[in-house]
C-alpha positions in Angstrom: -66.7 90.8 -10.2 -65.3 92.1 -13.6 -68.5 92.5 -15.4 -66.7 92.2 -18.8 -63.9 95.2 -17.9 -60.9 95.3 -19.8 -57.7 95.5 -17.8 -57.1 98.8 -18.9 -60.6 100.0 -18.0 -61.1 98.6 -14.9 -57.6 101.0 -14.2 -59.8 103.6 -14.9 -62.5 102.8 -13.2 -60.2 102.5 -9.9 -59.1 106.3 -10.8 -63.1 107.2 -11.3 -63.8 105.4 -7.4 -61.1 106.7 -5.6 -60.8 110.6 -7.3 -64.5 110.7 -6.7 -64.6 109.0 -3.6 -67.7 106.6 -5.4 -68.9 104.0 -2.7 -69.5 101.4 -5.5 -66.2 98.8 -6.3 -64.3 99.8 -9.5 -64.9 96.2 -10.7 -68.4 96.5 -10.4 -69.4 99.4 -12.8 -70.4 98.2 -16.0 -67.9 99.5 -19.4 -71.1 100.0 -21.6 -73.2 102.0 -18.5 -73.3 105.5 -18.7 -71.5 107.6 -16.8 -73.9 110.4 -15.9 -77.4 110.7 -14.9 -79.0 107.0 -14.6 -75.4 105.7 -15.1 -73.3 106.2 -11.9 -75.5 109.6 -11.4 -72.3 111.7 -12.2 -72.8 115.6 -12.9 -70.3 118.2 -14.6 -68.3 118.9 -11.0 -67.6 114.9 -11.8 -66.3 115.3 -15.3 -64.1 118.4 -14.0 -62.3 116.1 -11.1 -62.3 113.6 -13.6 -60.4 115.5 -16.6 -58.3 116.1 -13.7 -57.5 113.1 -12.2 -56.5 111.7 -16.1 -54.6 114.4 -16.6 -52.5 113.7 -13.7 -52.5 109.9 -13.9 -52.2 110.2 -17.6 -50.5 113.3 -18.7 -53.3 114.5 -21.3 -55.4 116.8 -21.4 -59.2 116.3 -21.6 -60.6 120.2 -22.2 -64.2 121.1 -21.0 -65.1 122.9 -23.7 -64.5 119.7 -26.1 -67.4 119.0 -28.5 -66.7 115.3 -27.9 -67.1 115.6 -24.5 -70.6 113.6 -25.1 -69.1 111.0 -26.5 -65.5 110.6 -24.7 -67.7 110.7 -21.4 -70.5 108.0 -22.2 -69.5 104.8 -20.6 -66.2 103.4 -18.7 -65.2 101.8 -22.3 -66.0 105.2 -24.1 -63.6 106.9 -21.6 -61.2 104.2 -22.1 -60.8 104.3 -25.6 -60.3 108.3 -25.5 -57.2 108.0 -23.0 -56.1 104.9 -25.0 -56.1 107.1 -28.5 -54.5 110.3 -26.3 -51.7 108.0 -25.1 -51.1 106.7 -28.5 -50.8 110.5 -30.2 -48.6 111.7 -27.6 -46.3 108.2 -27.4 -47.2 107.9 -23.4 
């Protein structure tokens, strides 16, 4: 099931499942859901192993203490756009 996932998001949503160990399928989470609370039920320990895990799959940096945080962590496609414009800036 793709549920409307852009390649490059359901990439991410593969690094979400198996950084998190998340028992639902990558291709199953919907982009426009969000990420925390009714979403996939994630918390702030999440969005610490998942800075992470972009950061080493990636090679950027997403900081806690970002006021965008909000809005780079609100869905799969919000997520997805953020790493997409970080890529771009740094040329990776």
């Amino acid at each position: 099931m793709n549920s409307g996932q852009t390649e490059f998001e359901r990439e991410i949503a593969q690094l979400l499942v198996s950084s998190l160990n998340l028992t639902v399928e990558a291709g199953a989470i919907d982009p426009e859901a969000p990420l925390f609370r009714e979403g996939l039920g994630l918390d702030s320990i999440d969005m610490l192993e998942i800075a992470l895990a972009i950061s080493q799959h990636y090679g950027i940096q997403l900081r806690s203490d970002d006021p965008d945080n909000a809005v780079i962590f609100a869905s799969l496609r919000a997520l997805a756009g953020a790493i997409g414009a970080r890529r771009t800036e740094t040329g990776r």
